[in-house]
C-alpha positions as CSV (number, residue, x, y, z in Angstrom):
1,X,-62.5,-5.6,-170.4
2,X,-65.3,-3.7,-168.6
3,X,-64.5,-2.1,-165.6
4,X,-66.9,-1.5,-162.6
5,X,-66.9,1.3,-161.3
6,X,-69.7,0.3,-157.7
7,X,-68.1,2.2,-155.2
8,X,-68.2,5.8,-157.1
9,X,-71.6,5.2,-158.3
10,X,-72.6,4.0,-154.7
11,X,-71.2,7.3,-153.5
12,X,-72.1,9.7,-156.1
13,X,-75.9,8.1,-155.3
14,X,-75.6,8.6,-151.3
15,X,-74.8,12.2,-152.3
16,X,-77.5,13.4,-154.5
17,X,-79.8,11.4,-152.1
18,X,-78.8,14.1,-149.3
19,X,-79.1,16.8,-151.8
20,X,-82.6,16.1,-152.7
21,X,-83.7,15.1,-148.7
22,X,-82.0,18.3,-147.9
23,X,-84.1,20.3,-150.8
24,X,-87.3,18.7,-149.3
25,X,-86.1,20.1,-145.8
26,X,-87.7,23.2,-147.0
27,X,-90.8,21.7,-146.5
28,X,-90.3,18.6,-144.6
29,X,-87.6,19.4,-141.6
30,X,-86.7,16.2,-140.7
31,X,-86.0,15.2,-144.5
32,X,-83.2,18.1,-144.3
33,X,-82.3,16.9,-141.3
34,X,-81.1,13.7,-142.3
35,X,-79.9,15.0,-145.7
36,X,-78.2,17.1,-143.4
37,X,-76.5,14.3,-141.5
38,X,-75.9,12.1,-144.8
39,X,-73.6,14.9,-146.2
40,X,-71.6,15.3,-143.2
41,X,-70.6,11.6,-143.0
42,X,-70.2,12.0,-147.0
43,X,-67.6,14.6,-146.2
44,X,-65.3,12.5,-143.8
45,X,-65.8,9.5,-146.0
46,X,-63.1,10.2,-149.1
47,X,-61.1,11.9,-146.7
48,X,-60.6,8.4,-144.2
49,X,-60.2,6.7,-147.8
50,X,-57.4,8.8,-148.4
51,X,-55.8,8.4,-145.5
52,X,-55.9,4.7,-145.3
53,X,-55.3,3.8,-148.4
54,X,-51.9,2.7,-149.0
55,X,-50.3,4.6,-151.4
56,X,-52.6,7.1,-151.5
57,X,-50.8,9.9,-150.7
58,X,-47.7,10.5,-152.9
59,X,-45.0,13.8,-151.2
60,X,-43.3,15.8,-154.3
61,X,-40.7,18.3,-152.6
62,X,-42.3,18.1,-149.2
63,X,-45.7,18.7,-150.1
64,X,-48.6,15.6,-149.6
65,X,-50.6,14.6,-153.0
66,X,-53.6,12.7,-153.3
């Protein structure tokens, strides 16, 4: 069975996208700018999918896993 594997790989390219727009900031502002504004939704992004997902979060003596 293969397995897909979309979702990471659509993630792991939204994140190297901002990396290189934020590299060519250096010489194009408003690249970094919006590499800039790609990685701060790309922060909040897992975190939400943590939180919503159910089951997601496991305790073990009191403190929260993901």
């Amino acid at each position: 069975m293969i397995w897909s594997h979309h979702g990471s790989d659509l993630t792991g390219l939204t994140e190297v996208t901002a990396a290189v727009l934020i590299i060519t900031g250096m010489f194009k502002p408003q690249a970094g700018i919006i590499g800039g504004a790609i990685a701060a939704v790309m922060f909040f992004v897992p975190s939400t999918m943590f939180i919503t997902t159910p089951g997601a979060l496991t305790t073990v003596n009191g403190i929260n896993f993901t």
